[in-house]
Legacy VTK file of the C-alpha trace (Angstrom):
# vtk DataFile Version 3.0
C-alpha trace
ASCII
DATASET POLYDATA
POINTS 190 float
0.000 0.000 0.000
0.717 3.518 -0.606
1.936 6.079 2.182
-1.028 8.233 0.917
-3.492 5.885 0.516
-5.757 5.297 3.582
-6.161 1.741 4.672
-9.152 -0.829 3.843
-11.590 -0.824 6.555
-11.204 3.106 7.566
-13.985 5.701 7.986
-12.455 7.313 4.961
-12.654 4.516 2.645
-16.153 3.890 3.697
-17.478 7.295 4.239
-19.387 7.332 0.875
-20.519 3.577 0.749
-23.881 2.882 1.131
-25.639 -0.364 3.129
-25.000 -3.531 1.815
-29.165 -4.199 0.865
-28.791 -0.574 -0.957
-25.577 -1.607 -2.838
-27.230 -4.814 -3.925
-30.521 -2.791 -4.958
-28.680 -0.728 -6.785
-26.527 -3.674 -8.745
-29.745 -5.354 -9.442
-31.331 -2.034 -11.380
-28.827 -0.577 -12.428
-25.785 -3.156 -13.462
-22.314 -1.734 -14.782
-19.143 -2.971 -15.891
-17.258 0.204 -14.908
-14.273 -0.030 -12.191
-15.877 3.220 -10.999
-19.700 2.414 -10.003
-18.262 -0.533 -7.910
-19.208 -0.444 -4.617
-15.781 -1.044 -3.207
-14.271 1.575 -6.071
-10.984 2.724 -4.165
-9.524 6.096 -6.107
-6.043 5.625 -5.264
-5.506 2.196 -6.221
-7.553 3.244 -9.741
-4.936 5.984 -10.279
-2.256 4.046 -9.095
-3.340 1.009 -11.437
-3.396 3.344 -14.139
-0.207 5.162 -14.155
1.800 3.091 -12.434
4.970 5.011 -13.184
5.969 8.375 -14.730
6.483 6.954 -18.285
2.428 6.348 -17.780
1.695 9.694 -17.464
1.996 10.362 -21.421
-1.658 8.901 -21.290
-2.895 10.987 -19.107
-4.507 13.940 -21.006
-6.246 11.196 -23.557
-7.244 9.692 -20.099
-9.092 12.906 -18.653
-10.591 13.457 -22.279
-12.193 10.351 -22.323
-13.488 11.145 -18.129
-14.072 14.814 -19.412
-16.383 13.059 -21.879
-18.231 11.208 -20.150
-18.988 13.506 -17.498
-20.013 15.828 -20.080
-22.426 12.842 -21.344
-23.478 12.327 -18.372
-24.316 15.874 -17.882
-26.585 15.538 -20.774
-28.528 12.613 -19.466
-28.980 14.298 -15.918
-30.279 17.316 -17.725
-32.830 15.338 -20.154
-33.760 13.424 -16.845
-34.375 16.783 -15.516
-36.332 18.024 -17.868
-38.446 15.240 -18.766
-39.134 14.696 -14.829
-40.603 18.462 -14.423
-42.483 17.930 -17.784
-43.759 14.631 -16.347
-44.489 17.048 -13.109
-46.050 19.930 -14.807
-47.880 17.506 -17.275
-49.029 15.600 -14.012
-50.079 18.802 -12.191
-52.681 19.332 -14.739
-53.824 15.947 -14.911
-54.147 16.165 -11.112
-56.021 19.488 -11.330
-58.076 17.760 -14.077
-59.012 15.251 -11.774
-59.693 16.939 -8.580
-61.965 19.240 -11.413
-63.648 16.323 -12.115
-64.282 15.312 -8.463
-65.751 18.275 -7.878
-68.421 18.229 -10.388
-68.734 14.745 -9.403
-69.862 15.993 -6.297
-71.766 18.727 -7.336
-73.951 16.251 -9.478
-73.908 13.618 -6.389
-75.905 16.402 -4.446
-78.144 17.328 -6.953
-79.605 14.020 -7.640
-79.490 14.146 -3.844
-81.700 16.732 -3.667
-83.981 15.896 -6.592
-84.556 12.085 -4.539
-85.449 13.751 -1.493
-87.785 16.170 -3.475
-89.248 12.673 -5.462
-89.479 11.290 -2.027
-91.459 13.814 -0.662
-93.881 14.021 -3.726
-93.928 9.988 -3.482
-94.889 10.765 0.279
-97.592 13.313 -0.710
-99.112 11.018 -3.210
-99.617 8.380 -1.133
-101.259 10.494 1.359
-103.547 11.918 -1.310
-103.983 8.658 -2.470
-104.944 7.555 1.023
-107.529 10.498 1.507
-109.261 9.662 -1.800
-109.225 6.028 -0.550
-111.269 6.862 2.162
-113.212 9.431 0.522
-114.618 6.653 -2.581
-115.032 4.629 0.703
-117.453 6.716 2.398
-118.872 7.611 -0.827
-119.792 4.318 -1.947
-121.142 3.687 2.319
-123.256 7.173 1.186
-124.710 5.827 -1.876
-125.077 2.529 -0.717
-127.126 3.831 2.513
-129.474 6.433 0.535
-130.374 3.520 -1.902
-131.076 1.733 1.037
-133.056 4.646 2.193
-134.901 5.213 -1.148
-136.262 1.440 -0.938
-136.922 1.881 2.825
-138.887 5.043 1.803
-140.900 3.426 -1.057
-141.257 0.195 0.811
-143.268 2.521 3.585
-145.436 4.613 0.843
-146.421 0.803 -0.765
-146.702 -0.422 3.161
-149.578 2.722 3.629
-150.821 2.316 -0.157
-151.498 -1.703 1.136
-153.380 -1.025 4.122
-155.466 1.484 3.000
-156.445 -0.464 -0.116
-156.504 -3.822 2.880
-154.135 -5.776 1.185
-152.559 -7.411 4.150
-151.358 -10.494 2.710
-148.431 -8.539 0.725
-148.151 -6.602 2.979
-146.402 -9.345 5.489
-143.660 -9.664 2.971
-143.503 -5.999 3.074
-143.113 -5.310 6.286
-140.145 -8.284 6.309
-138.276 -6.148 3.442
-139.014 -3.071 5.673
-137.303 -4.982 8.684
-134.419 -6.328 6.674
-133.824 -2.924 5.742
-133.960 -1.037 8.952
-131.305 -3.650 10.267
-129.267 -1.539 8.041
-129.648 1.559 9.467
-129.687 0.797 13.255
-125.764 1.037 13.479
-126.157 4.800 12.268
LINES 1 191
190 0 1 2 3 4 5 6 7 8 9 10 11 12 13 14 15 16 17 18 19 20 21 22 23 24 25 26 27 28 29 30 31 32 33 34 35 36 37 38 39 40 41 42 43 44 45 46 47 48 49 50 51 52 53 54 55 56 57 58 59 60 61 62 63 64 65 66 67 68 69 70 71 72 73 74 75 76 77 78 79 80 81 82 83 84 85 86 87 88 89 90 91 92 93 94 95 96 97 98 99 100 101 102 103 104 105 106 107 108 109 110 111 112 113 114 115 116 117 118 119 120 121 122 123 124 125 126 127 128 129 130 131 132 133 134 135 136 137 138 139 140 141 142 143 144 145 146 147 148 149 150 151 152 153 154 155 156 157 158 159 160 161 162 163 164 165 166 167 168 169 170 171 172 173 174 175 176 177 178 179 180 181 182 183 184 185 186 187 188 189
């Protein structure tokens, strides 16, 4: 090892590693080949593996050309991620406005059908209790007519009962008073 290169194993080595789980996460979506995304990537020995002499430093400037390029494509993709995240946040700002738009007339439509049941509900209600009154009403109606035909025989049964005995006609006039009798039956409950 190198004077200036810090030991395996010390905080400085390991001061930008993550967990084990999130190093294994991260191999698993996103593999790579590169020396330098490896999770126990050690600078110094890179450089040192590199140029392992002076007569290795003639490669350097190609070397930092080919890192200046790739950090500059890099660059590129963090900026089109960039970009296409806050177009996939403004894009999904309206759709979220949109929606919560939508909810609201949702709503709004919820509570007018709301209302218009409760207003058919109370018309039902009304029917039914108008219904119920004209029930009653053809009810004692057809009790009315029922009782004054009842009445109108009683009352012509009685002027044939006096027609009878004046004219002494008392054999018909047995089954006349019996009609007369059936009849008041009728009206005794009133």
């Amino acid at each position: 090892p190198d004077a200036h290169e810090p030991p395996r194993g010390s905080a400085r080595a390991n001061a930008s590693a993550y967990s084990e789980s999130v190093e294994k996460a991260l191999a698993g979506c996103l593999p790579s080949s590169d020396p330098l995304d490896a999770a126990d990537f050690d600078p110094v020995a890179f450089v040192n593996e590199r140029f392992p002499d002076e007569k290795s430093f003639a490669g350097l400037d190609p070397f930092l050309a080919q890192i200046r390029a790739q950090i500059a494509d890099l660059d590129v993709g963090i900026f089109d991620a960039v970009k296409a995240q806050s177009t996939n946040a403004s894009r999904a700002t309206g759709e979220l406005a949109e929606a919560k738009s939508s909810i609201r007339q949702l709503q709004h439509k919820v509570r007018d059908i709301k209302g218009k049941a409760e207003q058919s509900e109370v018309m039902v209600q009304e029917i039914c209790r108008d219904i119920k009154k004209l029930d009653y009403a053809k009810r004692h109606l057809t009790l009315t007519i029922t009782s004054l035909k009842r009445f109108h025989m009683l009352a012509t049964a009685v002027d044939q009962l006096d027609f009878m005995v004046e004219s002494r006609q008392y054999h018909e006039t047995a089954n006349l008073l019996q009609a007369i009798a059936q009849l008041l039956q009728h009206f005794e409950q009133h």
